[in-house]
N, C-alpha and C positions, 0 to 999 in steps of 0.2 A: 739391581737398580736400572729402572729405563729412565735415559732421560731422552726427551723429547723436544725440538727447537722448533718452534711453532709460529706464526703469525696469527693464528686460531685457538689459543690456547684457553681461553675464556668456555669454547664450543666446544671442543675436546673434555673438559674438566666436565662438562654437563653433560655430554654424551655419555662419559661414566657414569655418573649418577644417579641418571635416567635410567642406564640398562642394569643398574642396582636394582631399583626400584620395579621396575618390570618382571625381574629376575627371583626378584625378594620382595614385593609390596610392605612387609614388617620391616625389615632393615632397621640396622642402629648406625644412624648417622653421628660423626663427630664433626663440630662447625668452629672453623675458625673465625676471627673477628679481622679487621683490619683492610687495607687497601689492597691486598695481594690478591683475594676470594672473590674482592666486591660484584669484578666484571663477571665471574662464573654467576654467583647470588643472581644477579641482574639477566643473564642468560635465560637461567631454569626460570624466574618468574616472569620474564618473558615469552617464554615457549608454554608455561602455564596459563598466563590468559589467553594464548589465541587459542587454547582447546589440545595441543600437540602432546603436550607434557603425560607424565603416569601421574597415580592417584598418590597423596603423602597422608591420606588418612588415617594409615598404619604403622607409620615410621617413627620412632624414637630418637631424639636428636641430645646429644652432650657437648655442651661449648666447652674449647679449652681453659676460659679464666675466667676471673673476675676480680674486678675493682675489691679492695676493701675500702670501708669507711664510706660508699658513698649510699646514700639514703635508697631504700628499696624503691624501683619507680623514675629512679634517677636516670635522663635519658641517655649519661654515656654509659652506665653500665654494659655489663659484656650482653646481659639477657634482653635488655631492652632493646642494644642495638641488634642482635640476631633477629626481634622481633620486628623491626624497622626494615630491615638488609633484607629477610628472606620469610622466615616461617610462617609469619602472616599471610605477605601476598602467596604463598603455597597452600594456605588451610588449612597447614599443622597448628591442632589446637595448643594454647600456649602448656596445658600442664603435660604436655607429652616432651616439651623442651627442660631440660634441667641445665643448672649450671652451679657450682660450686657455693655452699651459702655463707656469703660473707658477713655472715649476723653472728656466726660464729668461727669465727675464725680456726681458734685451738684444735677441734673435732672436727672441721670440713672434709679434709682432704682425705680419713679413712671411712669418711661417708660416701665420699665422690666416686671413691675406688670401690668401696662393697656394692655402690645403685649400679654401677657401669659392668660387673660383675653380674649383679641380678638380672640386668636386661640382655644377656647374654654377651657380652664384648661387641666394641664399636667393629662395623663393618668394612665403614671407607673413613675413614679421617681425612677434612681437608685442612690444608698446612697450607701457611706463607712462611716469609725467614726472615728474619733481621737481620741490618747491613751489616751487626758484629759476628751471624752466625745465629744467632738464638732460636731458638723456637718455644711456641707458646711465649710465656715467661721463663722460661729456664737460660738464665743468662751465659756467656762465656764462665768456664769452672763448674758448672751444676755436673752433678753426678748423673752419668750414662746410666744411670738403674734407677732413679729419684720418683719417689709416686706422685699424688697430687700433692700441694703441701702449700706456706704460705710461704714467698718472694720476698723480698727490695728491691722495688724498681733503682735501676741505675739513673745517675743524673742524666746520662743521654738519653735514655727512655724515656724517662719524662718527658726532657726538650721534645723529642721525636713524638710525643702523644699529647703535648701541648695544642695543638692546632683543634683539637676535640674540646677544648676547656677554655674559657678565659683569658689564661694566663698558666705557666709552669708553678704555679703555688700552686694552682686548684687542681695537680694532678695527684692523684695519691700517690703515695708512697709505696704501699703494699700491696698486693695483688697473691688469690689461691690459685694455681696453675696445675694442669696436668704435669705429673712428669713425664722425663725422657722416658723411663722404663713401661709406663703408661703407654703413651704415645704408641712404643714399640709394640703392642698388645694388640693395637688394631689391625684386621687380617687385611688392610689394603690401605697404604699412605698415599696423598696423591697432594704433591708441594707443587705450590705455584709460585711464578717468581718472574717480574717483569723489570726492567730500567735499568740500567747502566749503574746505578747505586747499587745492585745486589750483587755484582757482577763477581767480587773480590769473595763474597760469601757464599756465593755458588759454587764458584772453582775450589773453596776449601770444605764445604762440603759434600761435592760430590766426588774429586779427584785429590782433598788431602789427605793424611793420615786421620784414623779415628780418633778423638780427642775431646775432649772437655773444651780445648779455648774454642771450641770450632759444637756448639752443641748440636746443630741438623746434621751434623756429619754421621750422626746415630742412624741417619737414612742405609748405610752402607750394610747394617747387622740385620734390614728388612728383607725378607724373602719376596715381598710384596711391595717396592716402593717405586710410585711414579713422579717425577719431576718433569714439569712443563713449564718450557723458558721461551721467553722470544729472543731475538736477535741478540738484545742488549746487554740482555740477565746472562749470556751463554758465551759471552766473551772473553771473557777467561779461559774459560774450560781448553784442552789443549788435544783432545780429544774430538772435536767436533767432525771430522769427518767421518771416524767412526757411530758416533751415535745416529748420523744423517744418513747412511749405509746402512746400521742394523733397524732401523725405521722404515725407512723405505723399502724394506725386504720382508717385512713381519706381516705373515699371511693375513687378512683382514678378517679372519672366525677370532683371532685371539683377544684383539679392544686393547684396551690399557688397561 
């Protein structure tokens, strides 16, 4: 695992990306949702309108989740909002984006797994965490080998995904998720993590023992995994002058 303590972390996460995508023009992107990705999202469609960017014409994209229960079209959705955040303003046509179909819940998640399978396996996965540790939806307890499948969002989740809705009644309940063991599939993870809120979820999973309460800690079994933290997110960590030493020594041909 690299982790990385950044003030740039937004530009970094798109600098990979981009040299994906130059590298691989088909590339299979996996997209996270949520407040952690946003500023990178916002990066790439930036550097896209002023002409800078590589072409996403070719690219295949797999969100990690989706809502159950809410009406196809619905603007919190996980698909909507990828199309809102990023693949729009990039010009990846929307049927090249998939996301888990929550119309059927029971059969989703060995469909999610055979498409993601047929498109060759995800390339770079981009990941945020949650302050218990979670990723995706895979709450503290999910099984470290778990595929896509259908969740219960926890009451703090909801409270925590409230601010998207209403009110905490109108968050669902339910949610399809990649799994952990999913997740670990993809030949490049690259977790972003900003604020002082992640800070306790950080340190256990990049410097606790492997475990189920702690589910990003699954980052540790990657041969492949980058973590990009700012100051705040890296507080914890107990390590920090090592990871600031092995960064600043890491020849500039290698990238994240």
């Amino acid at each position: 695992m690299e982790v990385v303590i950044t003030g740039v972390a937004a530009e970094l996460a798109a600098d990979a990306i981009e040299a994906l995508m130059r590298a691989q023009p088909s590339a299979v992107l996996g997209l996270a949702t949520g407040s952690s990705p946003l500023s990178t999202y916002q990066e790439l469609v930036r550097r896209h309108r002023a002409g800078t960017g590589p072409s996403y014409g070719e690219v295949r994209c797999f969100t990690l989740d989706e809502y159950v229960g809410l009406p196809v079209g619905h603007p919190e959705t996980y698909r909507e909002t990828i199309f809102r955040e990023l693949t729009d303003d990039l010009g990846i046509d929307r049927d090249r984006v998939a996301s888990p179909d929550a119309g059927d819940p029971q059969h989703a998640g060995s469909r999610y797994e055979a498409a993601i399978v047929a498109a060759g396996g995800v390339d770079l996965q981009v990941l945020g965490i949650g302050a218990d540790g979670h990723l995706a939806f895979n709450e503290p307890g999910s099984s470290l080998a778990s595929a896509t499948r259908m969740k219960t969002l926890t009451d703090q989740t909801r409270r925590d995904n409230a601010r998207f809705f209403g009110s905490v009644d109108e968050v669902p309940r339910h949610v399809l998720t990649q799994g952990l063991g999913t997740i670990l599939r993809a030949r490049h993870l690259l977790m972003i993590a900003t604020g002082a809120g992640k800070a306790a979820a950080v340190a256990a999973a990049v410097e606790g023992p492997l475990s189920a309460s702690c589910p990003a800690s699954v980052l540790q079994l990657h041969p492949h995994a980058t973590v990009l933290l700012d100051a705040e997110a890296a507080s914890g960590l107990e390590r920090l002058d090592y990871y600031r030493e092995v960064h600043a020594g890491k020849p500039s041909w290698q990238g994240l």
